[in-house]
C-alpha positions in Angstrom: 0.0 0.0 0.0 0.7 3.7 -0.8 0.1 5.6 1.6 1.0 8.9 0.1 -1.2 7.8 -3.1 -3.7 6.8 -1.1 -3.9 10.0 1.1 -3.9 12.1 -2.0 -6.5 9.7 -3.7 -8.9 10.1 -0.1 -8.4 13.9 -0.6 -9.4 14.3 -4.0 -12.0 12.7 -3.6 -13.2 14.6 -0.1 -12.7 17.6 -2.2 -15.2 16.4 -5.2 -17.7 15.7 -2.5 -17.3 19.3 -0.9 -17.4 20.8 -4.2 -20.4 19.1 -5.4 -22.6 19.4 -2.2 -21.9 23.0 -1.3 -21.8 22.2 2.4 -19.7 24.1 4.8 -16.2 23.7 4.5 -15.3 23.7 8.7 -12.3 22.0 9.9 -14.9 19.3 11.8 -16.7 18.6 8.7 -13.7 18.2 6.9 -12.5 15.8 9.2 -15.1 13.7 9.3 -15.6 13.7 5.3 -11.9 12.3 5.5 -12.9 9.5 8.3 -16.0 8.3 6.2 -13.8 7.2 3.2 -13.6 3.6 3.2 -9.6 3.5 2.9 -9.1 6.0 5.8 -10.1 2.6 8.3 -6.5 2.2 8.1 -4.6 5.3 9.1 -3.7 6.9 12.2 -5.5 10.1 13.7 -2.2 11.9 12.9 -2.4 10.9 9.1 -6.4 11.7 9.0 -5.9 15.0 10.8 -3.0 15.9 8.3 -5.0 14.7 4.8 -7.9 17.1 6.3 -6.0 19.8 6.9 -4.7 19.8 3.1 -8.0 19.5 2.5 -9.6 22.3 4.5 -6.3 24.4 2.9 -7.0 23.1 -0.8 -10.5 24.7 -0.3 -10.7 27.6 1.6 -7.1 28.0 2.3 -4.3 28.9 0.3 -3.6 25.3 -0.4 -0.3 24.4 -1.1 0.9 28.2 -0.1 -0.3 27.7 3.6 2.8 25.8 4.7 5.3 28.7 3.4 2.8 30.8 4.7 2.5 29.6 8.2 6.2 29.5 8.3 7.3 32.4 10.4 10.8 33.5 9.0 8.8 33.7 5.7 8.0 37.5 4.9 6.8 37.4 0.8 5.3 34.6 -1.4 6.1 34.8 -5.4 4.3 32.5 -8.0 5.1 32.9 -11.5 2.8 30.2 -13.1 3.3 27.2 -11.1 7.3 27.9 -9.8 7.3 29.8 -6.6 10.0 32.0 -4.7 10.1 32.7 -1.2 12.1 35.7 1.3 13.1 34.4 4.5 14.8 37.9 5.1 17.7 37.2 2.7 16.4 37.0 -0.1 14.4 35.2 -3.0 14.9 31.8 -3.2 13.0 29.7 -5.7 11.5 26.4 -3.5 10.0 23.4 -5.0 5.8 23.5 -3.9 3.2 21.3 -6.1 0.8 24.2 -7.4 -0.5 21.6 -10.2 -1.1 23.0 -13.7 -1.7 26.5 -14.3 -5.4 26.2 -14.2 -5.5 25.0 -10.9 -3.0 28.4 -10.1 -5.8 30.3 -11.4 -8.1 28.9 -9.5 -6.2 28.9 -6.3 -5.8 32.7 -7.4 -9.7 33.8 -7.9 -10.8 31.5 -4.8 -8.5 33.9 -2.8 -9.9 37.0 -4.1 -13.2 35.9 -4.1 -13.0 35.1 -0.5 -11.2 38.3 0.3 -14.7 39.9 -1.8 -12.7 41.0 -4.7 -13.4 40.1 -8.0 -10.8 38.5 -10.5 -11.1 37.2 -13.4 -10.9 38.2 -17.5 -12.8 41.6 -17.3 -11.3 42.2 -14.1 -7.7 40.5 -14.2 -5.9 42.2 -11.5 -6.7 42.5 -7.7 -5.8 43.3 -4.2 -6.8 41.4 -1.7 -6.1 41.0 2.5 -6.3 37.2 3.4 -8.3 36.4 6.3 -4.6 35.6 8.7 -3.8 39.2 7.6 -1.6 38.0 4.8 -1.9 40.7 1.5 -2.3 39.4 -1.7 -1.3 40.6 -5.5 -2.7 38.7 -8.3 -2.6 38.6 -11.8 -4.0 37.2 -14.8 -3.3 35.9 -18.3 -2.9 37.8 -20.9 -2.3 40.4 -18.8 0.0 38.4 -16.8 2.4 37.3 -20.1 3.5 33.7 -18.4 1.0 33.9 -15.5 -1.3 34.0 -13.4 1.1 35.6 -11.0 0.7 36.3 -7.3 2.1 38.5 -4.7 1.9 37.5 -1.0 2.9 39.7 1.9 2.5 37.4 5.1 1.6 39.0 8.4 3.6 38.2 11.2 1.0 37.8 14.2 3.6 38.6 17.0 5.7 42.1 15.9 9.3 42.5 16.8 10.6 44.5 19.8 13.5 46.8 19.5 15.5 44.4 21.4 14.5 41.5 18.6 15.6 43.5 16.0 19.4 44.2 17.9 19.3 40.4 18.2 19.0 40.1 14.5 21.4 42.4 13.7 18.9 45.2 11.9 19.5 47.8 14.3 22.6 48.1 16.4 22.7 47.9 19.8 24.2 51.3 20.4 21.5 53.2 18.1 18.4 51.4 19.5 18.4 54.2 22.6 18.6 56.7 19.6 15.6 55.3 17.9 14.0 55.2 21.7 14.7 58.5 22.1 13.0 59.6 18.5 9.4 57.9 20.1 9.8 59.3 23.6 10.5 63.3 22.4 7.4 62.7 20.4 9.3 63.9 17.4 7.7 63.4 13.9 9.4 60.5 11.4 9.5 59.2 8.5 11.0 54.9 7.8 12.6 55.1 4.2 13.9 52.7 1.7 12.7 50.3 -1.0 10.7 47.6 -1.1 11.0 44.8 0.6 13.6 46.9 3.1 11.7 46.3 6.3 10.0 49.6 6.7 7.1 48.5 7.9 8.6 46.2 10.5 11.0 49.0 11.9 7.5 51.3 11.9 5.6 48.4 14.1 8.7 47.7 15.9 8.6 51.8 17.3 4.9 52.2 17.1 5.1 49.7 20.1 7.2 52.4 21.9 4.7 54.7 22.1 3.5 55.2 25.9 0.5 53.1 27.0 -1.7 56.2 27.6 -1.2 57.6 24.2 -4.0 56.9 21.6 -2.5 55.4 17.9 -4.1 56.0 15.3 -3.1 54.4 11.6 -4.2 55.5 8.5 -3.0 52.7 5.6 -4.3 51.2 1.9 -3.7 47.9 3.4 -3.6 47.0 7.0 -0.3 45.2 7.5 0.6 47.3 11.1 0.0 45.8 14.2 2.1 47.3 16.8 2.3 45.9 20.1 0.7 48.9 21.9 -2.8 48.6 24.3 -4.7 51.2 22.2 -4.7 51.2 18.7 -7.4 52.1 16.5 -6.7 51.5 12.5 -8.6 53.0 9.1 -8.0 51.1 5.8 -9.0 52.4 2.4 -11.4 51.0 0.1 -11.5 50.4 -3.5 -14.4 51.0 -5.6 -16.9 48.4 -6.0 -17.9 46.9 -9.8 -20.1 49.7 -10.4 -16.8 52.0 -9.7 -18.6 53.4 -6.5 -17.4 53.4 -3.0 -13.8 54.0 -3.2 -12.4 55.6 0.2 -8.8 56.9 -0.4 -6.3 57.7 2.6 -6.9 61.7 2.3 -10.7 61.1 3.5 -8.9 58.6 6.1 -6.9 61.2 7.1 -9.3 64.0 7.5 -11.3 61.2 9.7 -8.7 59.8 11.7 -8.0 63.8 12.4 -11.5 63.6 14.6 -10.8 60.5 16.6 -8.4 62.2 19.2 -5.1 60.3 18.0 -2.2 61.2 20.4 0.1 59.8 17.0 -1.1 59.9 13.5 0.8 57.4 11.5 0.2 57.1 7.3 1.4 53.2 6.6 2.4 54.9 3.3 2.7 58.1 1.8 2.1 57.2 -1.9 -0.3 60.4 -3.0 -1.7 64.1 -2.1 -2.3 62.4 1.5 1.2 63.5 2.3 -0.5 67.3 2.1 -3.2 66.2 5.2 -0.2 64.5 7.1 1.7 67.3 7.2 -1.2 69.4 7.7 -2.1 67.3 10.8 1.4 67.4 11.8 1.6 71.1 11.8 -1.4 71.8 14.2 -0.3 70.0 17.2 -0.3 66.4 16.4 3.3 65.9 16.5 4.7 62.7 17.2 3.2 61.3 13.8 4.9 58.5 11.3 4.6 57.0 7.9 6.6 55.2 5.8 8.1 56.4 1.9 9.4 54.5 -0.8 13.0 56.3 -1.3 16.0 54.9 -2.6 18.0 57.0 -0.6 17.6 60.0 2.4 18.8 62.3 -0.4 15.9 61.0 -2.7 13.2 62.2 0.1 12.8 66.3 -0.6 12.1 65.1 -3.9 9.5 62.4 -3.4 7.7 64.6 -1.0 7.4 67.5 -3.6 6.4 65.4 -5.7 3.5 64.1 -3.8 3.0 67.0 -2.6 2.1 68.5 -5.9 -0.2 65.2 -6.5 -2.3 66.9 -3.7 -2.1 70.3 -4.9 0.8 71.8 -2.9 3.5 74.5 -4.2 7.0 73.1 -3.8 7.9 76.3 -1.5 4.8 75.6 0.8 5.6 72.4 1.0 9.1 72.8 1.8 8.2 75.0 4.6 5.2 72.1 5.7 7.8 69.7 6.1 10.7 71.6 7.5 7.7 72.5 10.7 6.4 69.2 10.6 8.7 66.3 10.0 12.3 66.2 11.7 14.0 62.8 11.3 14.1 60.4 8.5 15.2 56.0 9.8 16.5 54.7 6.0 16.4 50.7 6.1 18.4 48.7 3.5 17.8 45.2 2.7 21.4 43.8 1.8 23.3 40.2 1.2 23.0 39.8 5.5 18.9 40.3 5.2 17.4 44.3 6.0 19.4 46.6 8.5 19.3 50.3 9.5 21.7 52.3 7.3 21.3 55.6 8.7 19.5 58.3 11.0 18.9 61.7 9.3 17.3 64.8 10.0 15.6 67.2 7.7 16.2 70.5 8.3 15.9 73.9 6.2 19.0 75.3 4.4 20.0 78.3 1.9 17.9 81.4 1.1 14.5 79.6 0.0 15.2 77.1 3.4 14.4 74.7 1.1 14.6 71.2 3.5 17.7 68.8 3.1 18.5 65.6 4.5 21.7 65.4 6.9 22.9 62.6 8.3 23.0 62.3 12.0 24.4 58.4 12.4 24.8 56.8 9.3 25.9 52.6 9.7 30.1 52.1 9.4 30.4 55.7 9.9 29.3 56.6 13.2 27.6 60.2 13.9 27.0 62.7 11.2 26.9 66.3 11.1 23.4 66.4 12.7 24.0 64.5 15.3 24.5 67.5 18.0 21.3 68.9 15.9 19.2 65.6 17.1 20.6 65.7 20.6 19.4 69.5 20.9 15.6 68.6 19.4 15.6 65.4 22.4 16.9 67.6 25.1 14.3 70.4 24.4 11.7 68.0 25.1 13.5 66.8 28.7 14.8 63.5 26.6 18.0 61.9 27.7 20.4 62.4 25.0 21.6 58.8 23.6 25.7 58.3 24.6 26.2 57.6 20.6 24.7 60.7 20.0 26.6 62.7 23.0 30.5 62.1 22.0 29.4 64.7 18.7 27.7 66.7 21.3 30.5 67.0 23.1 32.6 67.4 20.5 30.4 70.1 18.4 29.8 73.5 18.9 26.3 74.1 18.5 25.5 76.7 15.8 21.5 77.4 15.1 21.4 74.2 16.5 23.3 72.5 14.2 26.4 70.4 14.5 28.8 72.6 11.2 27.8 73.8 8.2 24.7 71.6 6.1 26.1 68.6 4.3 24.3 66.0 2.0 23.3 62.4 3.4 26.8 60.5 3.2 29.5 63.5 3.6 30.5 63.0 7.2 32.6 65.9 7.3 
């Protein structure tokens, strides 16, 4: 006897019967439509419990996804066709899964969706989709997709990290986590940089879950992937438009809401659009303290980015240099590398020249040590009766402060 023909034989076979009858797929039922086959008499409670849990995953799971996506070092799921690639932090690796032909990956794909209440299929082949477990999904279809379908899966990890985890792992080091402490405690306004994939939401989480246990968080995001480890949170999630192409909620209206539900920190997931206008303008009438995440290749990259989302919502490049130059004051870049995703620098943006347009100056930047704003950051914490970190004191020490700035302005990576 088989028994691994057998056991998939017995599931096919559960799975016909669940498909033709309609009944509820629970995990009970499922495990009793397993026991009722004839040939299960033989196995063990361990082999019937494992044949319906395929089962129950082949059906209203992500079938042969749910074991990479249960795995907790995994962070992103990539099928092209029926070969898939996983990131266990370092990396894509391509891994050998049985997804079946590329009908069945098409199926797999539109059950997803259709469960998450999106549609997908020919007149609709693209979607977006949050998986029951919190796990975000990207899927595409052929001919759209040129050697699809494809999907996209972002998992979400149900415990966050701590700051201490992420010294442990070597993301942050040790000696700059009191920094990134001390950016939460003086309530002063950030930004988490870098590309995708870099770990800016993590790091975001990670501090979100610094944020005193009296304080009220409120996040704004397209899809809800934060869940900090913090007693009161409250979260908004925009909505797409429906078939008719009615319904959409964007993150500006989110914004303008969240604005009325007493947050003690705003946080944007991600500034993509004109939101960035009703962040700052949030910022800039008392709600300091606030975070969001940007997709920037580098700190230097940032004024840019933001004028250009700023115009997307309508707002002169002068006005919104002066917007963010009273609203936003440091920028955390995170780098994914060949040793998995690390932080690569702590920068503040601060005005410069006769416009005061806003520049990004580093004030710790990783293998280098402080940076010219480094005395800059430890002024900003001790004006709000926050110990200055001991990485951060030896420039302070050292500096002389001018306008409260450690020299004269220098670009993200010249040290001085």
């Amino acid at each position: 006897m088989n028994g691994h023909a057998d056991g998939e034989e017995i599931a096919s076979r559960v799975r016909q019967r669940f498909a033709a009858t309609a009944a509820p797929v629970t995990p009970a039922a499922v495990v009793s439509a397993v026991r009722a086959e004839p040939a299960a008499a033989v196995l063990g409670d361990t082999a019937v419990l494992r044949i319906a849990g395929r089962v129950h995953d082949d059906l209203v799971g992500a079938g042969p996804l749910a074991p990479l996506l249960a795995d907790p070092e995994v962070t992103d799921v990539l099928v092209n066709a029926n070969r898939v690639w996983v990131d266990r932090g370092q990396g894509l690796h391509q891994v050998a899964v049985p997804m079946g032909t590329v009908d069945d990956v098409r199926r797999l794909a539109q059950r997803l969706a259709a469960g998450a209440g999106r549609r997908l299929d020919d007149g609709s082949p693209y979607a977006d989709a949050r998986l029951p477990d919190g796990t975000r999904l990207h899927a595409v279809l052929p001919p759209v997709a040129t050697d699809g379908p494809y999907l996209s899966l972002r998992t979400f990890r149900q415990r966050p990290f701590t700051l201490d985890d992420l010294v442990r792992q070597g993301t942050v080091p040790r000696p700059v986590a009191p920094v990134l402490a001390a950016v939460v405690a003086a309530r002063l306004a950030y930004l988490v940089v870098g590309g995708t994939g870099s770990g800016k939401t993590t790091l975001l989480n990670t501090l979100l879950g610094q944020v005193p246990g009296n304080e009220r968080i409120v996040l704004v995001e397209d899809a809800a992937e934060l869940r900090p480890l913090h007693p009161h949170v409250v979260g908004l999630q925009a909505r797409t438009s429906n078939v008719e192409g009615a319904g959409a909620v964007g993150l500006s209206d989110l914004v303008r809401q969240a604005l009325r539900m007493r947050p003690d920190r705003l946080v944007v997931g991600e500034c993509r659009g004109g939101e960035v206008v009703d962040l700052l303008a949030a910022l800039n009438t008392g709600h300091d303290g606030g975070a969001g995440t940007l997709h920037a290749n580098a700190p230097s990259d940032v004024p840019a980015r933001l004028e250009a989302l700023g115009m997307l919502g309508g707002l002169p490049r002068a006005a919104l240099h002066a917007q963010v130059a009273a609203a936003l004051q440091v920028l955390l870049q995170v780098r994914r590398g060949a040793r998995g995703r690390v932080l690569e620098s702590v920068c503040l943006l601060l005005p410069d020249g006769p416009d005061r347009l806003v520049t990004v100056v580093p004030a710790w930047v990783r293998g280098h040590g402080p940076g010219p704003a480094a005395q800059a950051l430890g002024v900003l914490l001790r004006e709000r009766d926050v110990p200055v970190p001991s990485v951060l004191g030896e420039a302070w020490r050292g500096g002389t402060e001018r306008d409260g700035r450690a020299g004269a302005p220098a670009r993200h990576g010249e040290l001085g």
